[in-house]
Backbone and ligand atoms as CSV (ligand in chain L), in Angstrom:
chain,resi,resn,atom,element,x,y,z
A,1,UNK,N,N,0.832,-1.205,0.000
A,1,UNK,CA,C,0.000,0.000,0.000
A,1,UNK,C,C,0.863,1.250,0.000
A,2,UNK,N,N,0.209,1.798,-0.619
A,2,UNK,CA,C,1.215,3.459,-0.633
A,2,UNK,C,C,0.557,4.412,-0.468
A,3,UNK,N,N,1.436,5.573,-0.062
A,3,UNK,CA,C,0.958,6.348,1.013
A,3,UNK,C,C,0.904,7.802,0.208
A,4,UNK,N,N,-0.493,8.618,0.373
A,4,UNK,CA,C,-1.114,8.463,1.759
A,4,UNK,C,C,-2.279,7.688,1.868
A,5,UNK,N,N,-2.149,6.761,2.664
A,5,UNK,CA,C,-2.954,5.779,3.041
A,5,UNK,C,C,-4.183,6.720,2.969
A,6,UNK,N,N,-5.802,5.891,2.026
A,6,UNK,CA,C,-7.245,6.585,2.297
A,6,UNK,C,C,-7.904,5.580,3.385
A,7,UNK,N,N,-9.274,5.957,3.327
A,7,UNK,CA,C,-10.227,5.314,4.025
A,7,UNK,C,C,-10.399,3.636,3.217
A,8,UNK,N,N,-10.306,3.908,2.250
A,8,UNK,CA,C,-10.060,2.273,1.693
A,8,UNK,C,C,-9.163,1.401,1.841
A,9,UNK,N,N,-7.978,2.393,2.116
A,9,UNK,CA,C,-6.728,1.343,2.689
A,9,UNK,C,C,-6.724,1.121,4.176
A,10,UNK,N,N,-7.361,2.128,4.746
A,10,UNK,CA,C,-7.871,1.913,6.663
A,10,UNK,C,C,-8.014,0.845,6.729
A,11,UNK,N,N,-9.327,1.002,5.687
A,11,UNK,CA,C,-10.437,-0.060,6.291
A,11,UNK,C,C,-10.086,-1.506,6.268
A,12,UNK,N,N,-9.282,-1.896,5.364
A,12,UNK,CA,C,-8.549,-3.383,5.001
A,12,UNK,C,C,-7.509,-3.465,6.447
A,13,UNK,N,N,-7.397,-2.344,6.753
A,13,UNK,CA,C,-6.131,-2.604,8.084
A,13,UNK,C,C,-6.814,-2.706,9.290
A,14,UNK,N,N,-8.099,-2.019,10.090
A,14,UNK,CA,C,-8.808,-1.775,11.176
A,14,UNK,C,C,-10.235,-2.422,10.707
A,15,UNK,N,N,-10.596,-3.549,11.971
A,15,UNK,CA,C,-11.883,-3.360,11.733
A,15,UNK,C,C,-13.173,-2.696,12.299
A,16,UNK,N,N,-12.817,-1.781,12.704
A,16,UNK,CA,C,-13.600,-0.354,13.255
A,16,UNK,C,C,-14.406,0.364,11.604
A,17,UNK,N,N,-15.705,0.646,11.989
A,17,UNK,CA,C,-16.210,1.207,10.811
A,17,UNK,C,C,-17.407,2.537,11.326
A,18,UNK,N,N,-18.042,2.858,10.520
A,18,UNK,CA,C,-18.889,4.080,11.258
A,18,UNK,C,C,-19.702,3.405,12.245
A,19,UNK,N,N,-20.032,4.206,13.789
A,19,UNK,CA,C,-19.640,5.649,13.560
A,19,UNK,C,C,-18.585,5.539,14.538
A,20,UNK,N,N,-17.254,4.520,14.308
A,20,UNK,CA,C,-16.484,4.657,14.669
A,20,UNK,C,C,-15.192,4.323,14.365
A,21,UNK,N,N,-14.974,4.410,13.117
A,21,UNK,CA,C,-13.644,5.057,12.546
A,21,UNK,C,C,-13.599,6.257,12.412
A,22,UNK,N,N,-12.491,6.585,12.965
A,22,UNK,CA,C,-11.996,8.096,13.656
A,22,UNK,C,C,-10.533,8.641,12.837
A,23,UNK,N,N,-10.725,7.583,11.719
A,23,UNK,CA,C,-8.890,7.988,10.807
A,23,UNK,C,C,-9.114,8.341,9.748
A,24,UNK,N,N,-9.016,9.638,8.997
A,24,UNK,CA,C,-9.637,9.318,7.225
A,24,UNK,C,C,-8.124,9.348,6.252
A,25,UNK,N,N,-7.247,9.708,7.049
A,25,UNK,CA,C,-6.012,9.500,6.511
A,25,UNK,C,C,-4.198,8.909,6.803
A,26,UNK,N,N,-3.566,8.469,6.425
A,26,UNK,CA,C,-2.402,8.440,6.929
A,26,UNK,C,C,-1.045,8.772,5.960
A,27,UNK,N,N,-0.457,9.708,6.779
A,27,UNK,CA,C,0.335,10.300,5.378
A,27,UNK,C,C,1.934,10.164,5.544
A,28,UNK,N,N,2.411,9.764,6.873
A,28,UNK,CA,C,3.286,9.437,7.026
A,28,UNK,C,C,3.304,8.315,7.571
A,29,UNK,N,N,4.593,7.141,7.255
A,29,UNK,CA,C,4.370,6.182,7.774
A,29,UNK,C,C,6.138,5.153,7.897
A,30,UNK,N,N,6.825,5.260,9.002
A,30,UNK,CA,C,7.811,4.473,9.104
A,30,UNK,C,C,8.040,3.147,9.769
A,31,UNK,N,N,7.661,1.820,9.263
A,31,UNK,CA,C,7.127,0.671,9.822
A,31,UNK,C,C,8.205,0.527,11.122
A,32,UNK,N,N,7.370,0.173,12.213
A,32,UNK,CA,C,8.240,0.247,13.596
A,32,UNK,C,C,8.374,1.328,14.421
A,33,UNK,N,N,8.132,2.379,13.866
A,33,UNK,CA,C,8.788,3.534,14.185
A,33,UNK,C,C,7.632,4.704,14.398
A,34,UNK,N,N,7.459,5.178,13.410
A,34,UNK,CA,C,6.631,6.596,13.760
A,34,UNK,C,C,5.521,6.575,12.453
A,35,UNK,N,N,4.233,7.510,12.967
A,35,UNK,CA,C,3.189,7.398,12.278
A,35,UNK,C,C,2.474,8.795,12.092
A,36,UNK,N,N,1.629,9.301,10.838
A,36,UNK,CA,C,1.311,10.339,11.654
A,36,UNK,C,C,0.002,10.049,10.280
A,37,UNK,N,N,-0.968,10.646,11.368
A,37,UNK,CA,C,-2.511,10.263,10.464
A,37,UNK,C,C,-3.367,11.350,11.092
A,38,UNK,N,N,-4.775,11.540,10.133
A,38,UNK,CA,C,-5.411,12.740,10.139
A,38,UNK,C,C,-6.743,12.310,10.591
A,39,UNK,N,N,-7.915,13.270,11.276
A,39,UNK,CA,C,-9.073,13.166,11.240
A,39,UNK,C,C,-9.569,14.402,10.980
A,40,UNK,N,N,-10.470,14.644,10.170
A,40,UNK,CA,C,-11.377,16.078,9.908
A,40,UNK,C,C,-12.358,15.861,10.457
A,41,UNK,N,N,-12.476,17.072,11.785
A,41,UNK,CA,C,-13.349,16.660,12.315
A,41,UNK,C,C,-14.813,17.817,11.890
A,42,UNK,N,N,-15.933,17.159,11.646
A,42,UNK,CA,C,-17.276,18.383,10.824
A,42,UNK,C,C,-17.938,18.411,12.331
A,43,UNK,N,N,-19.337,19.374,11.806
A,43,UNK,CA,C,-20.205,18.781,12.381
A,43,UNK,C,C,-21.384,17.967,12.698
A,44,UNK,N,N,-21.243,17.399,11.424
A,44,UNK,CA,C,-21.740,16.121,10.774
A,44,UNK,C,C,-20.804,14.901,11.667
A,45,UNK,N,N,-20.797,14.983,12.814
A,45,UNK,CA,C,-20.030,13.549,14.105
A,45,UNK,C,C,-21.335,13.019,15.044
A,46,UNK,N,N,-21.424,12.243,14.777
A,46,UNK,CA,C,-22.931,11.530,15.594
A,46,UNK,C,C,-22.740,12.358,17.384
A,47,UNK,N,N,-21.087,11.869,17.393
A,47,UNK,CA,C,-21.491,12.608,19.198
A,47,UNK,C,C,-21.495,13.776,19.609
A,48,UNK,N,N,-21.766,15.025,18.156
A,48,UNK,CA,C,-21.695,16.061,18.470
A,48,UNK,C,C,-23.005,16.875,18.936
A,49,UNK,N,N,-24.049,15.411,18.799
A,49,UNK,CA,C,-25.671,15.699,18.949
A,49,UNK,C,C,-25.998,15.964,20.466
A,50,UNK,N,N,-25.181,14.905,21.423
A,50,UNK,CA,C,-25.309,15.219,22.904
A,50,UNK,C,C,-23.978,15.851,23.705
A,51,UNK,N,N,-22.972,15.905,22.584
A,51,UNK,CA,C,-21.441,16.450,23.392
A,51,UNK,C,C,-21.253,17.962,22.531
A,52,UNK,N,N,-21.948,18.866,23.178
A,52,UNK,CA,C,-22.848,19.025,23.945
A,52,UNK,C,C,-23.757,19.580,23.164
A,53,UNK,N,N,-25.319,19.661,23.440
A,53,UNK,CA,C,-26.018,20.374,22.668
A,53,UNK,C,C,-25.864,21.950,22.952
A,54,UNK,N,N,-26.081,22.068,21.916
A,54,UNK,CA,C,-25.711,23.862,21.692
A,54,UNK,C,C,-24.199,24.092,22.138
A,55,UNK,N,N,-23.335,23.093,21.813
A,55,UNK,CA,C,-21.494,23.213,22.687
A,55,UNK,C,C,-21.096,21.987,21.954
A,56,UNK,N,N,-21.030,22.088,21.072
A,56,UNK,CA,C,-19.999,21.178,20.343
A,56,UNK,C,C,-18.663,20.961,20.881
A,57,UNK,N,N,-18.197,20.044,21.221
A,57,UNK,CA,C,-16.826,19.188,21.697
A,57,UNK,C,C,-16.465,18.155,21.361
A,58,UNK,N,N,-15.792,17.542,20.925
A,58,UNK,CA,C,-15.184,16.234,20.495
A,58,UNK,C,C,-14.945,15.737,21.957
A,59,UNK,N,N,-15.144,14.721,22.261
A,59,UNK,CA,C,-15.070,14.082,23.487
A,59,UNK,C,C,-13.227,13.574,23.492
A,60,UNK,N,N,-13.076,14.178,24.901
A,60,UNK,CA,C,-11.557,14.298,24.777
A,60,UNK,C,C,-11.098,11.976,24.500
A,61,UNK,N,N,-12.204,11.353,24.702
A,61,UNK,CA,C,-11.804,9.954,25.099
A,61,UNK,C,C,-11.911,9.483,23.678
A,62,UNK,N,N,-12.399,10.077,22.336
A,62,UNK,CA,C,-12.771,9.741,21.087
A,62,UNK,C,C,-11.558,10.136,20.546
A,63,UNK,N,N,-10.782,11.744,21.033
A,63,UNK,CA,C,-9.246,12.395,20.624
A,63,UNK,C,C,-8.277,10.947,21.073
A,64,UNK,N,N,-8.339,10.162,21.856
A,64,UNK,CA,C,-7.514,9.136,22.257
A,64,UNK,C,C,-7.837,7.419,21.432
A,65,UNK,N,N,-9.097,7.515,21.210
A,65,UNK,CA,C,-9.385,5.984,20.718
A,65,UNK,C,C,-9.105,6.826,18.739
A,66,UNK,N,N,-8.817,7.645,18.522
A,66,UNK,CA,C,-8.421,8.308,17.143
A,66,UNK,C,C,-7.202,8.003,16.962
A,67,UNK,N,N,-6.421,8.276,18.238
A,67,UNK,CA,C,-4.695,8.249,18.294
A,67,UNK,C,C,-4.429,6.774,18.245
A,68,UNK,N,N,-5.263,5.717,19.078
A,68,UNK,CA,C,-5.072,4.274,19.046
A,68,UNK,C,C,-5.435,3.775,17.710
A,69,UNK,N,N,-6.201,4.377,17.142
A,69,UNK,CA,C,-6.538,3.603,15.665
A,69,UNK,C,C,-5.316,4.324,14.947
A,70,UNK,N,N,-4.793,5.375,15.059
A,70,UNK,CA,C,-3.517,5.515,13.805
A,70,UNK,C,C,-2.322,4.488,14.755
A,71,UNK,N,N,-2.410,4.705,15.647
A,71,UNK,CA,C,-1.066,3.223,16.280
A,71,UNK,C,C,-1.756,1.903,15.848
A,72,UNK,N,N,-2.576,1.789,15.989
A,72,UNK,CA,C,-3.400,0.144,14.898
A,72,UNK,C,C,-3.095,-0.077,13.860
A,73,UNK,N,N,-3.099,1.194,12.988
A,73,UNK,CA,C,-2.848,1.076,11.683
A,73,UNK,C,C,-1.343,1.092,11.353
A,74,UNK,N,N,-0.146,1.442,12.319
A,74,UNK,CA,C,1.290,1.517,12.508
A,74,UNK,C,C,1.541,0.061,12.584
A,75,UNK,N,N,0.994,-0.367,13.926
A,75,UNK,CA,C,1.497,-1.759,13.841
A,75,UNK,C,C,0.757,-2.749,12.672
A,76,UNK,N,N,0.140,-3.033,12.371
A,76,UNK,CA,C,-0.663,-4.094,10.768
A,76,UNK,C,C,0.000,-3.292,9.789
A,77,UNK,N,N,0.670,-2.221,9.651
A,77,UNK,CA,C,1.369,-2.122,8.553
A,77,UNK,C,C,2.491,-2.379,8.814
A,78,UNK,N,N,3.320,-2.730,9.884
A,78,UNK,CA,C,4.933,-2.988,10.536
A,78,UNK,C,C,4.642,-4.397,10.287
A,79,UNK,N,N,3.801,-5.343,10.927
A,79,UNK,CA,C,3.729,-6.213,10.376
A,79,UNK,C,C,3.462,-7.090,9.279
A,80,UNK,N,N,2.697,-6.138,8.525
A,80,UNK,CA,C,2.360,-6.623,6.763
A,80,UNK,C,C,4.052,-6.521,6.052
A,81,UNK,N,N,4.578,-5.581,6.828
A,81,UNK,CA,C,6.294,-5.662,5.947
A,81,UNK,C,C,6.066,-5.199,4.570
A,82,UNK,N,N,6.997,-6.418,3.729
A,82,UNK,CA,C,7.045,-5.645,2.248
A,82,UNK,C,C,6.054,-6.331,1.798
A,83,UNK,N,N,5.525,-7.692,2.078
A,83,UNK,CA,C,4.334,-8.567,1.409
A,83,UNK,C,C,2.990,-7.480,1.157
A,84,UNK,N,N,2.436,-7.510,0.581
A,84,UNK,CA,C,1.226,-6.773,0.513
A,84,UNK,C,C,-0.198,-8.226,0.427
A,85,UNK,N,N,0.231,-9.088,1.008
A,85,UNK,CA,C,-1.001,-9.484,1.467
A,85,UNK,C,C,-1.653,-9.521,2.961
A,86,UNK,N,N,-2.816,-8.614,2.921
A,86,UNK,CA,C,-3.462,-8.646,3.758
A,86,UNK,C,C,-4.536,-9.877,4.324
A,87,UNK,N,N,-4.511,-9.713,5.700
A,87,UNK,CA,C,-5.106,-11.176,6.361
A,87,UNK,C,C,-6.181,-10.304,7.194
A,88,UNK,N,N,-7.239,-10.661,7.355
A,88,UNK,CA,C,-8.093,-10.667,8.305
A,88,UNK,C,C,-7.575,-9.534,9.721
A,89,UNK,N,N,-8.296,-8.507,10.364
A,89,UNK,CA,C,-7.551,-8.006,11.386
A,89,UNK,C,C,-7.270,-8.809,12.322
A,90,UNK,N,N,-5.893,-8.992,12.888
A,90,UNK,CA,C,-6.031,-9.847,14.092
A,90,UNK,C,C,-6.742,-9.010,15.225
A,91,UNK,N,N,-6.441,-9.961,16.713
A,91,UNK,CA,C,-7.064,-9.138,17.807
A,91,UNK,C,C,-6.099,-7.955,17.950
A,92,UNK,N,N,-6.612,-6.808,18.669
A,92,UNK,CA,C,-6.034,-6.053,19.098
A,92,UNK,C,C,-6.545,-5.237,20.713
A,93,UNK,N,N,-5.683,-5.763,21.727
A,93,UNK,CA,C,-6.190,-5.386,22.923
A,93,UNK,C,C,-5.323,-3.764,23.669
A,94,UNK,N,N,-6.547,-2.928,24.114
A,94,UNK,CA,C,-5.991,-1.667,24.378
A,94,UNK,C,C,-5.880,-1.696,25.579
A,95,UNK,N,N,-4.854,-2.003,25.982
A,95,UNK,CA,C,-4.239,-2.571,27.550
A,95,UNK,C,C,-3.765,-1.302,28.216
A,96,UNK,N,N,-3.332,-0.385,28.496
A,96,UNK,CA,C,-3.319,0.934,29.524
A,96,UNK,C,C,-3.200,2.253,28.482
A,97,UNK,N,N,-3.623,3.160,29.173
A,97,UNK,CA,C,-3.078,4.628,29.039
A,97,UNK,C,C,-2.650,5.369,30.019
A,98,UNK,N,N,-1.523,6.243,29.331
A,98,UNK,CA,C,-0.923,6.936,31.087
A,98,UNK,C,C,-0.802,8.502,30.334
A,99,UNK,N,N,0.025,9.103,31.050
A,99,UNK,CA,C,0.381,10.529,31.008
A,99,UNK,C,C,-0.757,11.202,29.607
A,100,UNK,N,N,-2.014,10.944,30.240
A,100,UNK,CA,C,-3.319,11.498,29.303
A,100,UNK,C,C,-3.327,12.754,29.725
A,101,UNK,N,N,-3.500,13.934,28.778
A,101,UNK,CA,C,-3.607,15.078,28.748
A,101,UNK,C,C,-4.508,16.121,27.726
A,102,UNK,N,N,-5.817,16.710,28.247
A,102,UNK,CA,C,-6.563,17.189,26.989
A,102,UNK,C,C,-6.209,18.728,27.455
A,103,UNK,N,N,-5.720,19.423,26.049
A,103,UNK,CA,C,-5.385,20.809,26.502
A,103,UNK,C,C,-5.872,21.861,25.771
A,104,UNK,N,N,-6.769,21.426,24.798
A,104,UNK,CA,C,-7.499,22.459,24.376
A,104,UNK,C,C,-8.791,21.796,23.513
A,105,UNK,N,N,-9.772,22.378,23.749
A,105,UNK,CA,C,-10.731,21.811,22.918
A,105,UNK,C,C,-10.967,21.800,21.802
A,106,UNK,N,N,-11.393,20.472,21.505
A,106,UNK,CA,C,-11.652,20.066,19.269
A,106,UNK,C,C,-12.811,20.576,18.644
A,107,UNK,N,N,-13.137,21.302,18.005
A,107,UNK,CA,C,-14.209,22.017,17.482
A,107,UNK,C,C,-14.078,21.347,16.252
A,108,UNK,N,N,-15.908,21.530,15.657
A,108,UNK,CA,C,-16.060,21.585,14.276
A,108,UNK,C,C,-15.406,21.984,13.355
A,109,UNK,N,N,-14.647,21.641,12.648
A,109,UNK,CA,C,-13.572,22.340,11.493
A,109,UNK,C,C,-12.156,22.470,11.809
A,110,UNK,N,N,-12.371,21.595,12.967
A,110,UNK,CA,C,-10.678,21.576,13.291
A,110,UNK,C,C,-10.050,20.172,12.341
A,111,UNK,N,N,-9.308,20.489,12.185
A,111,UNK,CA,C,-8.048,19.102,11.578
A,111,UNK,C,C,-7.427,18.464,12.508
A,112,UNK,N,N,-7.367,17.077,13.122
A,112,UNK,CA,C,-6.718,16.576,14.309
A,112,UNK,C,C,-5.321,16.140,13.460
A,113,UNK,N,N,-4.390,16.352,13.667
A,113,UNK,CA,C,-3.054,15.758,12.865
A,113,UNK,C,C,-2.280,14.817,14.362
A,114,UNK,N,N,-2.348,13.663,14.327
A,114,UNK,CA,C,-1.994,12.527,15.072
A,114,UNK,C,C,-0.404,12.233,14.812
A,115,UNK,N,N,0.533,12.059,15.479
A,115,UNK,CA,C,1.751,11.741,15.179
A,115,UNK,C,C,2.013,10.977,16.598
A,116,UNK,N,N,2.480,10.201,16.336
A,116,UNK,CA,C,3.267,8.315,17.138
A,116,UNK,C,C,4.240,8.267,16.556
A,117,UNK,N,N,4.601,8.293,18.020
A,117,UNK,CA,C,6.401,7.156,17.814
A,117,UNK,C,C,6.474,6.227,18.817
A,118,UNK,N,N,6.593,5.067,18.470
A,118,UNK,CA,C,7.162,4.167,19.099
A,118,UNK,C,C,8.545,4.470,20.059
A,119,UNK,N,N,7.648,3.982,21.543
A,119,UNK,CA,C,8.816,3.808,22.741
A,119,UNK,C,C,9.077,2.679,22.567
A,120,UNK,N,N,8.727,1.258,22.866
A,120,UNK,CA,C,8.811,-0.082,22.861
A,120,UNK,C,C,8.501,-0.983,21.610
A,121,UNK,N,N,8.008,-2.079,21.507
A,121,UNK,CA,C,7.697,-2.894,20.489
A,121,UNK,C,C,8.176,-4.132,20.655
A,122,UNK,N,N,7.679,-5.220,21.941
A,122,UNK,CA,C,8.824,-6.385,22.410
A,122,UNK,C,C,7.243,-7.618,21.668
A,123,UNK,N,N,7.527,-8.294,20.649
A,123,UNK,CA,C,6.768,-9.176,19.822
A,123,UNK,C,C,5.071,-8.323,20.205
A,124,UNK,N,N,4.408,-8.784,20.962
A,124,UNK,CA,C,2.905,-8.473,20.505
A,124,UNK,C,C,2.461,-7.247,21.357
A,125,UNK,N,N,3.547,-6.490,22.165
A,125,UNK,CA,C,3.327,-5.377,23.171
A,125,UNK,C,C,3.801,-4.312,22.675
A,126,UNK,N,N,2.883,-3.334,22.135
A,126,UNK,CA,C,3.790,-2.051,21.903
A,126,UNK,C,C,3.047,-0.667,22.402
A,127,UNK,N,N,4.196,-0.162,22.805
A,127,UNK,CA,C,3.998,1.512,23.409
A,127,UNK,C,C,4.153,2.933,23.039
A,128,UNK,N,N,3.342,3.289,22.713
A,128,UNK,CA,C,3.332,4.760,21.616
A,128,UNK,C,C,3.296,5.378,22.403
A,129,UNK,N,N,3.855,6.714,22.271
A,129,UNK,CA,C,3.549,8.048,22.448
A,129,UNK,C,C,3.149,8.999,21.736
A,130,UNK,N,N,1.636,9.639,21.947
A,130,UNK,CA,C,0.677,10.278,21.126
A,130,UNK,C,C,0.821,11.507,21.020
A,131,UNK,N,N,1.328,12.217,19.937
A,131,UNK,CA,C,0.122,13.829,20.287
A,131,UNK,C,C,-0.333,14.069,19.196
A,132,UNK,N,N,-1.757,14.771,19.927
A,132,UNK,CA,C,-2.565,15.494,18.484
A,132,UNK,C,C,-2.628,17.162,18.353
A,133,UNK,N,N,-2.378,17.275,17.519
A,133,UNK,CA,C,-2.701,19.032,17.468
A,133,UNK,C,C,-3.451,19.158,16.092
A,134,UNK,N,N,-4.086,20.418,16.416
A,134,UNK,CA,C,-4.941,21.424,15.666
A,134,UNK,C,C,-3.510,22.236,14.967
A,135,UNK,N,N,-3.616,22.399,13.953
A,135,UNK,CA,C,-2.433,23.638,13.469
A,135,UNK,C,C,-0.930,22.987,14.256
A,136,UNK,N,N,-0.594,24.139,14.765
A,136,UNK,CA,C,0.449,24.255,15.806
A,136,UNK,C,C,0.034,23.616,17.198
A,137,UNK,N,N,-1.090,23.565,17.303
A,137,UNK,CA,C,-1.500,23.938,19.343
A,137,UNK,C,C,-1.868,22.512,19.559
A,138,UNK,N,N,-1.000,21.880,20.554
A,138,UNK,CA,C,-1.276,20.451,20.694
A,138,UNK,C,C,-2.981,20.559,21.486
A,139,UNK,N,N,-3.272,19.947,21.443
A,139,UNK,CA,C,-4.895,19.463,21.915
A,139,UNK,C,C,-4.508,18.430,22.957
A,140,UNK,N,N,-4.062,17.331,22.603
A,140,UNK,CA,C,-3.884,16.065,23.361
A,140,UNK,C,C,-2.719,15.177,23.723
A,141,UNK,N,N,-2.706,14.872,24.808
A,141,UNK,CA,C,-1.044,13.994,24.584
A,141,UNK,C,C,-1.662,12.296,25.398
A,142,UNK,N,N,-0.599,11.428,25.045
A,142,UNK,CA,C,-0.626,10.131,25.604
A,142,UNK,C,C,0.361,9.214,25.637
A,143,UNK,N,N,0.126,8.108,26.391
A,143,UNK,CA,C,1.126,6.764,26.251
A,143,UNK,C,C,0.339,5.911,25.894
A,144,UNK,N,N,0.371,5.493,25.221
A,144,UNK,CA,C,-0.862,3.844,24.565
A,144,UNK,C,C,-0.070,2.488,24.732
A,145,UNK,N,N,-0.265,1.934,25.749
A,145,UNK,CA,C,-0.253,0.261,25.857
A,145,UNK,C,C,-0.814,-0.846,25.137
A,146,UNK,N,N,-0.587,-1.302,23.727
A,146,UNK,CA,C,-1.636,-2.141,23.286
A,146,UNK,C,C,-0.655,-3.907,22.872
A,147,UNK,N,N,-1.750,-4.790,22.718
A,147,UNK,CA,C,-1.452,-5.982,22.586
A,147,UNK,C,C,-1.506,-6.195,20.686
A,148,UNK,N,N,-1.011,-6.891,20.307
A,148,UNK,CA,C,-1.683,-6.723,18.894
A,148,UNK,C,C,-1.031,-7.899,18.294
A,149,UNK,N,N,-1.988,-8.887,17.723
A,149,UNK,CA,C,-1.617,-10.143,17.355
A,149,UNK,C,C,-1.200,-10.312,16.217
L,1,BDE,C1,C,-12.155,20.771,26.775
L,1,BDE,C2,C,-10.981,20.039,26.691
L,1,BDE,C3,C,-9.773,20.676,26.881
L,1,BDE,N1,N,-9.748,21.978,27.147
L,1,BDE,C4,C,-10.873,22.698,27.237
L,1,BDE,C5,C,-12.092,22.096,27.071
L,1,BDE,C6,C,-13.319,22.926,27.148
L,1,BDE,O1,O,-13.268,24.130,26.971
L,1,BDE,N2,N,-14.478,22.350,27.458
L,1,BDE,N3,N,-15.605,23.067,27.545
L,1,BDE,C7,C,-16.735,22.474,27.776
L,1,BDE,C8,C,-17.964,23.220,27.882
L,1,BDE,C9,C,-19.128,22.500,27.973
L,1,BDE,C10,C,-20.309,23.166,28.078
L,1,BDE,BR1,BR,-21.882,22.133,28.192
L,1,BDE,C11,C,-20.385,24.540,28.100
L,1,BDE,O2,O,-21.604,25.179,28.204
L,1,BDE,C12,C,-19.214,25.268,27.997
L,1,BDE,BR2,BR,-19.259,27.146,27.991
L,1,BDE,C13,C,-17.978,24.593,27.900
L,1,BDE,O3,O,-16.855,25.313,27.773
């Protein structure tokens, strides 16, 4: 697959679909290493009907399961390698988060730009470190613990 990864190449990698795929792009991509993927966020988002009415917010816990689906899509492409055959998603278990931080709020018409790099990676355990920003202004930070078969 070549990059920048669309929603058609997601979707063969994650099996998350509306209304909860949260990735519509990935434009950088170094297998093992570092990732960086997009969400446009409208206000056309199902949870923007009760978060909040008349106060639109992206729910800071949707800014984090966004950041875990571009590390999903890091590791199934680290592991697809150079073969380009794709298999079925394996499991993928979201085993801790730490140093979580929401620092500014996601509005309608914001661009979330996601960038991961790999701290760890010991066979099926790997540990990202997240941030998302709007423009310049980070929004969100994290550590993601996940299992991934
Ligand atoms: C959210 C995440 C990170 N930094 C700031 C925020 C934020 O401004 N949240 N605001 C929520 C909010 C909700 C309702 Br209800 C409301 O009427 C208003 Br005035 C708010 O600012």
């Amino acid at each position: 697959m070549e990059l920048p990864l669309d929603v058609e190449d997601i979707m063969k990698l994650l099996p998350h679909r509306y209304p909860f795929l949260l990735v519509d792009r990935v434009t950088e991509l170094e297998a093992g290493k570092r990732v960086v993927g997009i969400k446009n966020v409208t206000y056309n988002e199902p949870f923007f009907q009760g978060h909040f009415p008349g106060k639109p917010i992206m729910p800071g816990v949707l800014i984090i399961e966004a950041m875990a689906q571009v590390g999903g899509i890091l590791a199934r492409m680290t592991k697809l390698g150079a073969s380009n055959e794709i298999k079925e998603p394996g499991s993928v278990f979201f085993m801790a988060m730490d140093k979580v931080k929401f620092r500014r709020p996601v509005l309608p018409g914001d661009q979330l730009v996601f960038e991961l790099e790999v701290l760890r990676s010991r066979s099926r355990i790997w540990k990202v470190a997240g941030k998302a920003r709007v423009k310049e202004d980070l929004v969100a930070e994290a550590e993601l613990l996940a299992s991934i078969e």
